[in-house]
N, C-alpha and C positions, 0 to 999 in steps of 0.2 A: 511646464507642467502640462501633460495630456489627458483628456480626460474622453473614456469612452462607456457605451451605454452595458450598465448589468442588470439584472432580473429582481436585484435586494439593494445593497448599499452601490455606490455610482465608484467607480472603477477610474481615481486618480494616481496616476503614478507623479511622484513626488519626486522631488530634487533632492538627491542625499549627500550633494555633493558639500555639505554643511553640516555640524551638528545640531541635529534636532532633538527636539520633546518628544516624543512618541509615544502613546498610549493603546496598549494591546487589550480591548475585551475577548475573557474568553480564553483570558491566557496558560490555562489550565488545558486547553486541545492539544492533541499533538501538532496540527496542523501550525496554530497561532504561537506555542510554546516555541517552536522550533525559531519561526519569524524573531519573535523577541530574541533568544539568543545569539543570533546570527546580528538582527540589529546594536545590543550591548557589545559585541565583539568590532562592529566598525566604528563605536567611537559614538554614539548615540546614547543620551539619555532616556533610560526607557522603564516605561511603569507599564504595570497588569493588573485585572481586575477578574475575578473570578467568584461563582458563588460559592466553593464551599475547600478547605482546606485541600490538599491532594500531594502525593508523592513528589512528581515532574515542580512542584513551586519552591521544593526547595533547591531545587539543580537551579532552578532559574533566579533565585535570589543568591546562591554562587555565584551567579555571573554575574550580577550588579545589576539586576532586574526589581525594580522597585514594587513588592505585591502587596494588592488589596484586596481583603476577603470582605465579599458581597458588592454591588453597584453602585454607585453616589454619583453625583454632578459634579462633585467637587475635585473629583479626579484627573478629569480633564482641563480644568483650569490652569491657564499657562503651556498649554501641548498647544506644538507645532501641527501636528498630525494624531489621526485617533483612526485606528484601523481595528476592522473584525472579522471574525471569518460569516460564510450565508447560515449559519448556525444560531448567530445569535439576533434577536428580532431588529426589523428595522428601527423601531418607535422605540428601545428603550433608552432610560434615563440618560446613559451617559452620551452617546450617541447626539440624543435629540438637544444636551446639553453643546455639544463639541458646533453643532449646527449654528443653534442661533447665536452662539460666539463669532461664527465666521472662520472655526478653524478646522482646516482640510480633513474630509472624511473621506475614508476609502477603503475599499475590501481589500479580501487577503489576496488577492490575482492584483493587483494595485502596487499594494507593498512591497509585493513577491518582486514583480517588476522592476520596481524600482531598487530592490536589492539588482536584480541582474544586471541591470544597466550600466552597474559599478565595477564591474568585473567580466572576464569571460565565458559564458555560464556556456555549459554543456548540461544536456536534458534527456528523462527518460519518458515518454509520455505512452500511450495504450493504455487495456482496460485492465490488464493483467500484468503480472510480473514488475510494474515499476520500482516498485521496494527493495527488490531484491536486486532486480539487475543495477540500480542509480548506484545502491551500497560497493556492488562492485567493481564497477567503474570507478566508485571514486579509491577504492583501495589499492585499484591498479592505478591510480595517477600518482596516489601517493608512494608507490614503491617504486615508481621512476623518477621520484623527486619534484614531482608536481607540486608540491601542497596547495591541493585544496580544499578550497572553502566546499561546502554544503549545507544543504535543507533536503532531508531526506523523510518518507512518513513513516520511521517506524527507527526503533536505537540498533544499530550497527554493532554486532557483539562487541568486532575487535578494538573499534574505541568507544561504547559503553554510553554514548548520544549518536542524536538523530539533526546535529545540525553545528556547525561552526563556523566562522569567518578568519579568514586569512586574506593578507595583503599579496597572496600569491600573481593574483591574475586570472585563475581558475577557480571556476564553482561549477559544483554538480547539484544537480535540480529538480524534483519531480515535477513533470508537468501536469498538472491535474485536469482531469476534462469535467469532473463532474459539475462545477462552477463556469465554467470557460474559461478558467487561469491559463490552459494552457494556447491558449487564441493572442495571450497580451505580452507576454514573456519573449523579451528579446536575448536572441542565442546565436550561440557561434558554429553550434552541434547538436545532432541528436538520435537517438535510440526509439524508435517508433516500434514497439512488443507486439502490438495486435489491436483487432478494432469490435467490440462486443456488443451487446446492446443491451445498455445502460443509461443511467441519465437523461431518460426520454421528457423525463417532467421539467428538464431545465433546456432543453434540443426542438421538445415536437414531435420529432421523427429521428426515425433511424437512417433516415436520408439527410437528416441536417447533419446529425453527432459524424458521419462518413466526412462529408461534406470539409465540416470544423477542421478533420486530421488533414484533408487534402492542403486545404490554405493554412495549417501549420506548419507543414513542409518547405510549402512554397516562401513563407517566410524567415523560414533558419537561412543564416547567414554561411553557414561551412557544411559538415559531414551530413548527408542524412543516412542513418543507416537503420533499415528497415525488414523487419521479420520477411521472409518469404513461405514458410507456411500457413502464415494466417490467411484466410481465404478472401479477406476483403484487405488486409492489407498487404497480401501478397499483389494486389495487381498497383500499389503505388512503388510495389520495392523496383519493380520492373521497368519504372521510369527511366529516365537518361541521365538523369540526374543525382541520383539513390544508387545507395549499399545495402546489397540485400545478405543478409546472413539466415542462416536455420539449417534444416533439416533435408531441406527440399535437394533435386538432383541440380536446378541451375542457381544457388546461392553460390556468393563469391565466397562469403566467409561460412563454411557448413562443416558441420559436428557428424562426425563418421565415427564407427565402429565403438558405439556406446557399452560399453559393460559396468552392469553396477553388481556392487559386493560390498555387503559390511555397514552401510551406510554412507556409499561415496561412489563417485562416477569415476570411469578413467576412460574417455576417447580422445580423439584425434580434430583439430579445425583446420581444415583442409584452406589454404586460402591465398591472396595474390602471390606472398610471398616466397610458400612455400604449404609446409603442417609442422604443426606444434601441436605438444603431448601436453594435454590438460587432466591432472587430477584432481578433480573437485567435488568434499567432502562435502555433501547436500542429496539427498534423495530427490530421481523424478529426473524422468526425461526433459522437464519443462525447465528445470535447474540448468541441464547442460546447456538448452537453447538460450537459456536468460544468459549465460555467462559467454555463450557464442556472439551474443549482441555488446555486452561489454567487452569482449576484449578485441571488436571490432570495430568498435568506435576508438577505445584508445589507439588501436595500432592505425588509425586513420589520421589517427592525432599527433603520429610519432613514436609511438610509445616502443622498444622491442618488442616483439614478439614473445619470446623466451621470460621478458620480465612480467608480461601479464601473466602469459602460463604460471610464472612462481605465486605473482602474486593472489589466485584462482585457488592455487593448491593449500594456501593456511588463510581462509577465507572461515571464518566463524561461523555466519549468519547472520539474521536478523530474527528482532523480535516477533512471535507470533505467527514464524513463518515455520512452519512445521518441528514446531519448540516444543521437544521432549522435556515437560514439566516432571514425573518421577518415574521413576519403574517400581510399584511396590507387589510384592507378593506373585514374582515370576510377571505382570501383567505394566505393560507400558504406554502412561496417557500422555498423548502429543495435545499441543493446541495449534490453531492455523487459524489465520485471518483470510480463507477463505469463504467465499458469501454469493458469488456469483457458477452458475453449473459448468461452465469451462472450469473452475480455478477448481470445483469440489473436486472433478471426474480426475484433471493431475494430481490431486493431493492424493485420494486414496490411489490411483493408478502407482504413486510413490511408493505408498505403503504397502499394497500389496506385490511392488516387484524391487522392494529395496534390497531382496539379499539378508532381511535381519532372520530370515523364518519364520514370522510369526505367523501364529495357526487361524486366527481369525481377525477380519477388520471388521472391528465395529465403530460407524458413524453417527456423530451424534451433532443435527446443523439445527444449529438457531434462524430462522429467516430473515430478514430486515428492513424496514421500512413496507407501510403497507402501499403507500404509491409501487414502489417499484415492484412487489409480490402480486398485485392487483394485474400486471400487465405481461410478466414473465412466471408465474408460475407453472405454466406448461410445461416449461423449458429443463425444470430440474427431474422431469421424468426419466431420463436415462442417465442423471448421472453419479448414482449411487450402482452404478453394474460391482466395483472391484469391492461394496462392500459386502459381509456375512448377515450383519445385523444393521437396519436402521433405525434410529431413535432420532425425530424429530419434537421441537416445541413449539408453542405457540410464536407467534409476531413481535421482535425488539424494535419498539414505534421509533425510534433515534428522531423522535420530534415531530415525525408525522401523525395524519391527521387519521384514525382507523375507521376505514370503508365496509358499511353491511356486510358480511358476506364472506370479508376478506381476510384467512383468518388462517393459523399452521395446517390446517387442515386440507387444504386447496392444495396444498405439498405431497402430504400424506394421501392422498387420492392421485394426483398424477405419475407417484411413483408406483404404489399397489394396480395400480390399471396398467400402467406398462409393461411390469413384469410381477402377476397374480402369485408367484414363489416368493417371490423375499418374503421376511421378515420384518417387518414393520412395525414399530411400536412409537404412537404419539402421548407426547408427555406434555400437558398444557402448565402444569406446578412444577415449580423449582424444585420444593422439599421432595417430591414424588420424581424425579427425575434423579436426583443426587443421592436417594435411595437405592432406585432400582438399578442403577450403573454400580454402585456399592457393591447389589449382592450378582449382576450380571457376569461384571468383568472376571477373567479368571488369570491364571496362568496360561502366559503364550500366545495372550491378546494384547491388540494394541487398540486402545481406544482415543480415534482421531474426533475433537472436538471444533468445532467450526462456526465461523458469524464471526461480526462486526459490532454486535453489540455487549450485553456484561457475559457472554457465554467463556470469556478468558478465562475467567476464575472457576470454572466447572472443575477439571483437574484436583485446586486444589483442595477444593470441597469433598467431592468426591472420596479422596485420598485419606482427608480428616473423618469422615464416617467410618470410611472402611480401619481407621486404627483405632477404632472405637469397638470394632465388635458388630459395626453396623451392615452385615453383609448379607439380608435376606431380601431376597427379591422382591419385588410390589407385585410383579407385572401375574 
């Protein structure tokens, strides 16, 4: 058992070479949900503890995940192991129970770990894209008869979760930096998307979070294969030891003659072997590069060529990732889990050059966490360019602690100062926001909804007003 230093709960990787008790607070996250799953699938008896009822617990009581709605001591009684993700407080009950027991606590970069240690884990790690590229990677493993296991953060249309276990030998993995899980996680491969700046309240610095990806690298045990447009992580693709795939003119593995139509890409990845014809139903140039980095980790892995291409071409998606929730009334609302101003500027860049025709993008971004708005809201100054309309709201605290000051509005100021045309409108109420997109959106608009926090359900809200009659403007 290793055990090394984290910033909340202390970061044990456990021995799972046995069945153990397991106990997941919190198991209600996508992050910890996924864990549990993946645990109950290796043979592990596993309980969850959550405060309040939620969809994802009954998938997880299918799988023989034993849940408990609200916190008790009692839960942990008799667990081998009791693991949480940095979400949930250090000092609460069950926790501080599992402690003075003597019985192993560890975060979720802990257990992750020790998931991989059981298997062959191949990883996608950066600030952007992981979700999507992990998904596909692991669907090209599985069309070459790979089966693998995964832990993905987000449900994978074409099998409908976000996490499984197989005695394959293979597992695909997000690596997450926002914690340091992906500092702990022992791997055979991986997909390195890009390096942003994020997570400074858990880093320091933007020198350290660089820093963290460098000695990531140096610790994967097989492929590294790594973005070469990213502008900081383009100079590790360049290493001696790194695969660089992208956009760029000296990537190995690079995505040529992109054309999108209809809501799908069709280029070319130019690459050691040769070029292969990829058509990949997903809008956004940022789509082609994520699926240039998966199918370049697989073909490093063995995989044909031609089988990833196929398997690239009936690729579903993922959840939240530019998820057309309805089209009503000629007007189409997407939802997107993006939250950071790279991920806003591809998503509408998506929207507005997908080839659908639609006559206006209107944006509509929840912000998140006030730490992190307190220190990049600069940053989203320019990246609302592709849209017609912006509709910004107040702060989704996701736990944090709210700063003087700090507030949707430091948003709405950076964007109207950089470009004094747009359109701008801040919405600080719910009700007030779900109105006035009601009576905004029209025919022949696409309205992209954006955040990390409850901003997902906008769409459907929205949708329920407007079949109500509810369609007159606030603004």
């Amino acid at each position: 058992m290793t055990t090394v230093s984290d910033t909340r709960l202390p970061t044990v990787v456990p021995d799972l070479s046995e069945p153990r008790r397991i106990h997941v607070v919190g198991v209600g996250g996508p992050g910890m949900s996924a864990v549990a799953i993946a645990l109950a699938g290796m043979g592990h008896s596993v309980s969850g503890s959550d405060i309040r009822e939620r969809q994802v617990l009954e998938r997880l009581r299918a799988a023989g995940v034993e849940i408990h709605i609200g916190h008790d001591r009692r839960h942990v009684h008799g667990c081998d192991v009791v693991t949480a993700s940095t979400a949930i407080p250090v000092d609460l009950n069950e926790l501080d129970e599992a402690r003075r027991r003597g019985v192993t606590v560890t975060s979720r970069a802990g257990i992750l770990a020790a998931i991989c240690a059981r298997t062959g884990a191949l990883a996608v790690s950066g600030t952007h894209g992981k979700t999507t590229t992990s998904s596909m990677l692991m669907l090209i493993l599985a069309a070459a008869g790979r089966r693998p296991g995964f832990i993905i953060g987000g449900d994978v249309a074409d099998v409908g979760t976000g996490a499984e276990w197989t005695d394959s030998g293979v597992f695909v993995v997000e690596a997450d930096e926002s914690d340091g899980t992906h500092s702990h996680l022992p791997l055979v491969g991986t997909v390195l998307t890009n390096i942003d700046r994020d997570h400074l309240d858990h880093f320091g610095s933007f020198e350290a979070l660089v820093q963290s990806f460098s000695d990531y690298l140096d610790r994967v045990e097989g492929p590294r294969v790594v973005c070469a447009d990213d502008p900081v992580a383009g100079s590790m693709a360049r290493r001696d030891d790194c695969v660089s795939y992208g956009l760029a003119n000296d990537a190995q593995y690079r995505a040529v003659d992109v054309v999108a139509s209809g809501g799908r890409q069709d280029f070319t990845i130019v690459h050691p072997g040769g070029s292969t014809a990829v058509r990949l139903p997903l809008r956004g140039v940022h789509n082609a590069v994520n699926a240039t980095g998966a199918f370049a980790l697989a073909v490093e892995c063995g995989v044909d060529p031609e089988v990833a291409a196929a398997a690239l071409a009936g690729f579903g998606g993922v959840a939240r990732r530019f998820d057309i929730r309805a089209v009503d009334g000629g007007a189409t609302f997407v939802d997107d889990y993006a939250h950071l101003p790279a991920e806003i500027s591809a998503v509408l860049a998506a929207a507005r050059n997908s080839g659908d025709g639609w006559r206006r993008v209107i944006a509509v971004f929840q912000p998140n966490r006030f730490n992190r708005m307190s220190e990049i809201w600069p940053e989203y100054a320019g990246c609302f360019t592709d849209a017609d309309l912006v509709v910004l709201t107040d702060i989704y605290s996701s736990g944090t602690v709210p700063i003087p000051g700090v507030t949707g509005k430091l948003v709405v100021n950076a964007v109207t100062e950089a470009d004094p045309g747009k359109r701008v409108v801040w919405m600080r109420q719910r009700d007030d926001l779900v109105r006035y997109l009601a009576g905004e959106v029209r025919d022949g608009d696409v309205c992209v909804s954006m955040g990390c926090g409850d901003i997902a359900s906008l769409p459907d809200e929205v949708v329920a007003v407007r079949s109500r009659g509810g369609r007159s403007s606030v603004a």
